[in-house]
C-alpha positions as semicolon CSV with decimal commas, in nm:
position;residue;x (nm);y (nm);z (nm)
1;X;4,186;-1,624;-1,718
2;X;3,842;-1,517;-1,561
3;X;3,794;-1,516;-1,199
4;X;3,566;-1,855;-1,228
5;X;3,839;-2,062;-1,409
6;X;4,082;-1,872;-1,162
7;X;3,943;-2,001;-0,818
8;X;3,866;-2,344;-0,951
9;X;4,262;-2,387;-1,036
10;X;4,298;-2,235;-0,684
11;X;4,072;-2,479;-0,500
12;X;4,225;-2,771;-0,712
13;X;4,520;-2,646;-0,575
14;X;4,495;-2,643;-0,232
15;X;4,284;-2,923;-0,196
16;X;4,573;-3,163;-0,325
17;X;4,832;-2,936;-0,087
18;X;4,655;-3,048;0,184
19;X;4,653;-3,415;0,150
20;X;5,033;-3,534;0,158
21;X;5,042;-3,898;0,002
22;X;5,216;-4,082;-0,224
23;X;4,948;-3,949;-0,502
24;X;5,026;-3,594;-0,424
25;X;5,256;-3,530;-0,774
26;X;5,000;-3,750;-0,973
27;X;4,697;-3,616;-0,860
28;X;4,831;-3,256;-0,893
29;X;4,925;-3,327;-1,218
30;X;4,592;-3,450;-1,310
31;X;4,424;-3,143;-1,187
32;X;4,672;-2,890;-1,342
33;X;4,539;-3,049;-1,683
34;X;4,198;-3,051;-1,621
35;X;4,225;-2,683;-1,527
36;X;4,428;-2,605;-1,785
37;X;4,183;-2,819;-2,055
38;X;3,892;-2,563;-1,867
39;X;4,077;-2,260;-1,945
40;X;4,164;-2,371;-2,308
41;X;3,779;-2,461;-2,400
42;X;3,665;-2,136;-2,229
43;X;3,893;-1,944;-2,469
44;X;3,774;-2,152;-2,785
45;X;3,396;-2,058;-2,647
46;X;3,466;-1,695;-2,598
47;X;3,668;-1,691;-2,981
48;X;3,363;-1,841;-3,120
49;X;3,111;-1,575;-2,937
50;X;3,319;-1,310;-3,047
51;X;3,316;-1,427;-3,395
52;X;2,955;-1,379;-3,462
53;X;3,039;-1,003;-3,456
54;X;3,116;-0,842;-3,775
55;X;3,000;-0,710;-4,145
56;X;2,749;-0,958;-4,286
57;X;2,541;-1,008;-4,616
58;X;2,209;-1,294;-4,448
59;X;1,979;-1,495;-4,588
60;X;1,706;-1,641;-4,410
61;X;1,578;-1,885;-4,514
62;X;1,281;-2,112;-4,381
63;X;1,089;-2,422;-4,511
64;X;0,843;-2,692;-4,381
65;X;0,896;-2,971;-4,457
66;X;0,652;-3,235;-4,211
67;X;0,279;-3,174;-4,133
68;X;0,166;-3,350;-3,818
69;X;-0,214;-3,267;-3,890
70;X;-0,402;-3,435;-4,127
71;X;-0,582;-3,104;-4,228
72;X;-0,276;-2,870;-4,291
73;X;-0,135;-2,790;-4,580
74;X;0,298;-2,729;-4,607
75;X;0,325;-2,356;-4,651
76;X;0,531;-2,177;-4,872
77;X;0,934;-2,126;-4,834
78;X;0,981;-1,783;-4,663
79;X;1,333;-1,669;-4,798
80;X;1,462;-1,273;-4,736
81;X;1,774;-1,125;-4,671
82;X;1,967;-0,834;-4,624
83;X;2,273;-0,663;-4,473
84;X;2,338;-0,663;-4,127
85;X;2,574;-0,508;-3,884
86;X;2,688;-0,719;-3,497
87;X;2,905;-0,545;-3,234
88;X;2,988;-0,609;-2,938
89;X;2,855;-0,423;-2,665
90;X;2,982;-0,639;-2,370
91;X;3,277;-0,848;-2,286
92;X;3,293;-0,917;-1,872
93;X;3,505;-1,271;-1,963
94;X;3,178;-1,483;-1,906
95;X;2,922;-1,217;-2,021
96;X;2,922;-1,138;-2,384
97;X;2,619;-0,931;-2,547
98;X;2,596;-0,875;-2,919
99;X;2,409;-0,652;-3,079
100;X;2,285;-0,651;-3,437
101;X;2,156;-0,354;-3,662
102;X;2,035;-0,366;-4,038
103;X;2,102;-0,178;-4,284
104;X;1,777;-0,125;-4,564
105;X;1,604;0,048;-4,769
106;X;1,676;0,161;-5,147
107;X;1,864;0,500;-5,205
108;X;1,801;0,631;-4,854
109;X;1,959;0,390;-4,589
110;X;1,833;0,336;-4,279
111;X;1,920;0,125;-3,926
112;X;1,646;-0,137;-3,813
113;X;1,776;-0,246;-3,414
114;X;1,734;-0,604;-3,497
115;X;1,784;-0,929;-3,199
116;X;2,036;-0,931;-2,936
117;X;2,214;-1,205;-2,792
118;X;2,371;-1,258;-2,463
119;X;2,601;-1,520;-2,368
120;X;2,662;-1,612;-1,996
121;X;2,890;-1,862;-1,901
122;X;2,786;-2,115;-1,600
123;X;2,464;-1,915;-1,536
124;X;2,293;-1,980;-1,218
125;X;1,979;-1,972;-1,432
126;X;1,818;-1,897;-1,773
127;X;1,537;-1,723;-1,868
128;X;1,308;-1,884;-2,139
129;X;0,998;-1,844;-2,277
130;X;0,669;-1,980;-2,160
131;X;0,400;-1,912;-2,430
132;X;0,151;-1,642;-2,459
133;X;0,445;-1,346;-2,401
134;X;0,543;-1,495;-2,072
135;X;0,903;-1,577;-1,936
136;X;1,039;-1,730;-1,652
137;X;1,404;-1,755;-1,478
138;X;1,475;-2,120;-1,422
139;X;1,745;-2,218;-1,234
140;X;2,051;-2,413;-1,287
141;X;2,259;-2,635;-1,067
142;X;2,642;-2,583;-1,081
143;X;2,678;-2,949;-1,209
144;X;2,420;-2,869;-1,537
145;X;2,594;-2,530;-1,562
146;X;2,963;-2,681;-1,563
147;X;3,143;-2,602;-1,893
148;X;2,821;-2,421;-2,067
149;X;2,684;-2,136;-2,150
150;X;2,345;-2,000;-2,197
151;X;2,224;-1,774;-2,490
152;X;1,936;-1,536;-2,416
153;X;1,786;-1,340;-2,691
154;X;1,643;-1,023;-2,736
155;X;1,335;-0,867;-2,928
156;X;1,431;-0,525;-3,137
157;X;1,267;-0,308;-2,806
158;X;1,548;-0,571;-2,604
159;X;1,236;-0,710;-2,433
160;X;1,293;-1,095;-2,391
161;X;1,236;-1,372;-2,642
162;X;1,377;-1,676;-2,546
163;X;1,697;-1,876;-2,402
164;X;1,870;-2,176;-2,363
165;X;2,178;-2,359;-2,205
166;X;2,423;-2,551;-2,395
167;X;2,803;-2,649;-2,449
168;X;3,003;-2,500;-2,737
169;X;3,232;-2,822;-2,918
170;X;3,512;-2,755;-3,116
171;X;3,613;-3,078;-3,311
172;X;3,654;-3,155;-3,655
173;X;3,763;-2,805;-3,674
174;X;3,429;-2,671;-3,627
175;X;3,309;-2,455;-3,337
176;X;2,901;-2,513;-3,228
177;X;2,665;-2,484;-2,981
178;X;2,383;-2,717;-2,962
179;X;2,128;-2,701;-2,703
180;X;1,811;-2,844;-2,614
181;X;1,504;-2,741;-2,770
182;X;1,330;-2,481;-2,577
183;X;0,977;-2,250;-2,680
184;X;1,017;-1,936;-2,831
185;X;0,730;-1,704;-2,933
186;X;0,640;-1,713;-3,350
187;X;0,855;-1,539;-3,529
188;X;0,722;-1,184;-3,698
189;X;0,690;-1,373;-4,056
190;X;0,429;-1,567;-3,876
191;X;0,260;-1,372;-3,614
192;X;0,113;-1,149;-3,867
193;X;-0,019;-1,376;-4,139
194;X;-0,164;-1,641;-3,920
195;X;-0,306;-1,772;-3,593
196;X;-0,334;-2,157;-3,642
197;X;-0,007;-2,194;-3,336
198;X;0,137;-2,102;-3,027
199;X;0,484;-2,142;-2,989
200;X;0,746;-2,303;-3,139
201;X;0,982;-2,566;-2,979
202;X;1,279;-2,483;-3,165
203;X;1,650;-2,635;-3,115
204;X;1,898;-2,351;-3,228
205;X;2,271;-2,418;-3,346
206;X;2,571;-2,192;-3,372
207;X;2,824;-2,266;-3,598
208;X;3,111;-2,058;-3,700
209;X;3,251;-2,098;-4,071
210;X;3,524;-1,954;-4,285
211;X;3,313;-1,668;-4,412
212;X;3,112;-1,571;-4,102
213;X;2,842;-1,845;-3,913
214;X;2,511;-1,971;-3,964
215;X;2,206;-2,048;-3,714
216;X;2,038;-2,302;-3,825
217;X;1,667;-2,392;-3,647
218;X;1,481;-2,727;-3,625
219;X;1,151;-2,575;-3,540
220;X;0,814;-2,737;-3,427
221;X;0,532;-2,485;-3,450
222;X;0,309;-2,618;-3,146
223;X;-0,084;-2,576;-3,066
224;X;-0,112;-2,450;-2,665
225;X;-0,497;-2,531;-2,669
226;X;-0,656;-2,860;-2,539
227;X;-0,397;-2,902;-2,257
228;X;-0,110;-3,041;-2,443
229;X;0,120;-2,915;-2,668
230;X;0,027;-3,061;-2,990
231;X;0,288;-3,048;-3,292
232;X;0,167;-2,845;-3,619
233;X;0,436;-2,925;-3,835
234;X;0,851;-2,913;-3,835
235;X;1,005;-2,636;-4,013
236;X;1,376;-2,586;-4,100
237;X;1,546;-2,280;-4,107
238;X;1,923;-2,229;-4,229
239;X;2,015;-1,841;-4,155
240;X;2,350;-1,742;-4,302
241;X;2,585;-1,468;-4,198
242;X;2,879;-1,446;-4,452
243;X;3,119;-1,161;-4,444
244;X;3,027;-0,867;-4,633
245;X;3,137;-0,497;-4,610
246;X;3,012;-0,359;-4,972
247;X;2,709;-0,168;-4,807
248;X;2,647;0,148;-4,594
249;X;2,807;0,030;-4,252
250;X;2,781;0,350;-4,114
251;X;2,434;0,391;-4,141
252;X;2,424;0,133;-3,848
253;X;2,698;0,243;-3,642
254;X;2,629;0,632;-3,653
255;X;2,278;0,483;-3,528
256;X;2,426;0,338;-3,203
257;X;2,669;0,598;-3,152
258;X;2,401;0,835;-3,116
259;X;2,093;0,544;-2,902
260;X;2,388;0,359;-2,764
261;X;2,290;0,509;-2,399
262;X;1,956;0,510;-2,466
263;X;1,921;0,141;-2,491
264;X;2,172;0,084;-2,197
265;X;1,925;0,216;-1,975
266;X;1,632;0,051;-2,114
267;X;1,841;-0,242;-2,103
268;X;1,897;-0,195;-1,699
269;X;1,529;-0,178;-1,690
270;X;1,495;-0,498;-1,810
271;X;1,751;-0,642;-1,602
272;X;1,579;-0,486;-1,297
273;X;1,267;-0,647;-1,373
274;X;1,444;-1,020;-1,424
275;X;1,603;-0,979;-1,098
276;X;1,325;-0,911;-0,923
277;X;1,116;-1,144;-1,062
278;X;1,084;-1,522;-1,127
279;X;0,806;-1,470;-1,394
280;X;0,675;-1,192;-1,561
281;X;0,541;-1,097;-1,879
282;X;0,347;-0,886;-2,103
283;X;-0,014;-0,766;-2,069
284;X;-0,134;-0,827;-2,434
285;X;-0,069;-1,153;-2,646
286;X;0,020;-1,198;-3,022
287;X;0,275;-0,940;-3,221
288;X;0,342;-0,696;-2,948
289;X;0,384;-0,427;-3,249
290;X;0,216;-0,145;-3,047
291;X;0,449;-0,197;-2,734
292;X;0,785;-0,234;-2,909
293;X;0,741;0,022;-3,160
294;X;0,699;0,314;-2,893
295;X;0,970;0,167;-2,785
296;X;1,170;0,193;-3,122
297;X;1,021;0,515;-3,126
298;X;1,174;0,672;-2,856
299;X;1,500;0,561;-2,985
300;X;1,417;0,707;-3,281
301;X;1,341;1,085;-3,158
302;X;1,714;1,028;-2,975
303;X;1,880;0,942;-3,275
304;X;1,665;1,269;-3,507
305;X;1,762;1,527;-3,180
306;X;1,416;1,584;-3,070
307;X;1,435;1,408;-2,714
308;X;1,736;1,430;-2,462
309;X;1,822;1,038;-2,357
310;X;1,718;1,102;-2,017
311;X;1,391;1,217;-2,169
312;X;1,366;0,915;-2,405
313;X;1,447;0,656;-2,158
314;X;1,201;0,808;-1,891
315;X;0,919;0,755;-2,127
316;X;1,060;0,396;-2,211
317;X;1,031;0,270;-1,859
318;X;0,691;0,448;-1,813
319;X;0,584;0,217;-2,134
320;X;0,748;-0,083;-2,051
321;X;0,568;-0,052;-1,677
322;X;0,246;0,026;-1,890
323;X;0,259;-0,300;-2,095
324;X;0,418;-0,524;-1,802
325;X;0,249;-0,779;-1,584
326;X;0,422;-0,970;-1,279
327;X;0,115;-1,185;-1,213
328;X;0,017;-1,325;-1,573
329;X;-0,271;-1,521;-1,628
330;X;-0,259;-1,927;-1,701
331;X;-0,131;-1,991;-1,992
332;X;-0,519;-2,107;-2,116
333;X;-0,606;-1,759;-2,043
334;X;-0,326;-1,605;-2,207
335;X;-0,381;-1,798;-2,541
336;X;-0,720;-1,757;-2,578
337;X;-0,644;-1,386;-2,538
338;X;-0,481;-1,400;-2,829
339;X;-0,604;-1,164;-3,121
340;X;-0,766;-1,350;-3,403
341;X;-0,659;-1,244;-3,780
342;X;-0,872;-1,083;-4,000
343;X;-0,952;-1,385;-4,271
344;X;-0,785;-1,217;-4,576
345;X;-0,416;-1,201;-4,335
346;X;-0,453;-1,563;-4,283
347;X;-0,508;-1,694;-4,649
């Protein structure tokens, strides 16, 4: 039992011993089961966390399907895959973080950091995305928060990306969380081929399954120009994890055994900077390719031998500093700093 679902049982507690009445034994007895009913759905929500981490042959896979614009034309279905690796590199009770590494390449193997996730349970607030590579910590009221947890996610360099609030359900023998939709920024497949949106407004589900868990996406690909949002076209995106342990897992873990530290501290750095700030963001717009690969980088020189982690995450904080802005511009501002693609990316 965590120390949250501990003092609420307390409080319950002596809140009934202190009011003697004929309702004493029925009133405790209500209490004792809504604790206990607390307890037992935090444990279902932590199981179902927890088994997101594993061995795991994806597919991603991601289709339009309704164009809001009279002028645009349904793209093609972007489907990939590969193998991934997701451990868990944090479990506080109500903090979970998992990490996930590919695995690719041909004959010569090699780790890609991918996304991390972390899961707090009854945050005080969330941090989510605000278009043009802005975020903000919004807060949350202890009723909104009751029973829920929020999901933040990572880019590869573990800069932020986007996050939401929502209740895992466990019925029907299924385990999901649902939350609201909430903007994220465009996803890589998009951010380098084309320029015609801004964000997406994307609900994201959880669900675990007998052979692993999928995340499936109803996504809205918004326009941020002209003063309000205006919907592009829906997109859905089904991306499966199934269990899978025929492929090089080492070639991820020997990775984080040897950048494991490194990305702790750029980690804290990150931490630092959402603590001490209610918005902040980054100081150039689109793909943020040439900030998160010296990132990447970095980790990379750690993992060959030729930098000391100390060394490595010295220069990552000098970067991150280099590419970070407390005091972003309007989000006008910000999109219309957006880099335009050259014409032949965008066909």
């Amino acid at each position: 039992m965590t120390l949250k679902t501990m003092t609420f049982a307390a409080l319950a507690a002596i809140s009934l011993t202190g009011c003697a009445t004929t309702g004493t034994t029925t009133g405790t007895t209500s209490a004792s089961a809504a604790a206990t009913q607390q307890d037992e759905n935090f444990e279902a929500d932590r199981a179902a966390i927890l088994a997101m981490a594993g061995n795991y042959k994806v597919t991603f896979d991601f289709i339009e399907s309704v164009s809001f614009d009279a002028d645009y034309e349904i793209k093609d279905r972007k489907l990939s895959g590969g193998n991934e690796i997701v451990r868990v590199i944090a479990d506080e009770g109500d903090f979970i973080s998992l990490q996930h590494i590919l695995v690719v390449g041909g004959d010569e193997k090699f780790p890609v950091k991918h996304w991390r996730q972390d899961w707090y349970y009854e945050p005080s607030s969330v941090l989510v995305f605000k278009g043009g590579n802005v975020w903000e910590k919004r807060p949350v009221s202890a009723a909104k928060a009751q029973g829920k947890w929020s999901q933040i996610v990572y880019q590869v360099d573990d800069a932020p990306r986007y996050g939401a609030l929502g209740k895992w359900t466990h019925k029907d023998e299924i385990s999901e969380w649902t939350p609201p939709s909430e903007w994220r920024p465009l996803p890589r497949r998009d951010a380098t081929t084309r320029d015609d949106y801004h964000a997406v407004d994307a609900v994201n589900r959880h669900t675990i399954t007998h052979d692993g868990w999928v995340h499936e996406q109803d996504n809205t690909k918004l326009i941020l120009t002209g003063g309000t949002p205006r919907a592009l076209v829906r997109e859905i995106a089904i991306n499966t994890y199934r269990k899978f342990d025929d492929f090089d897992i080492n070639v991820g873990d020997d990775y984080w055994a040897e950048t494991a530290d490194y990305w702790a501290e750029v980690r804290a750095e990150w931490t630092r900077i959402e603590n001490e700030n209610a918005e902040f963001g980054l100081t150039i717009q689109g793909e943020p390719e040439e900030f998160y690969m010296k990132v990447l980088n970095l980790a990379g020189e750690v993992n060959d031998g030729e930098k000391t982690t100390a060394e490595a995450a010295a220069d990552a904080k000098a970067v991150i500093a280099e590419y970070l802005t407390t005091s972003p511009d309007a989000l006008p501002a910000r999109i219309a700093a957006t880099p335009a693609l050259e014409a032949d990316e965008t066909d």
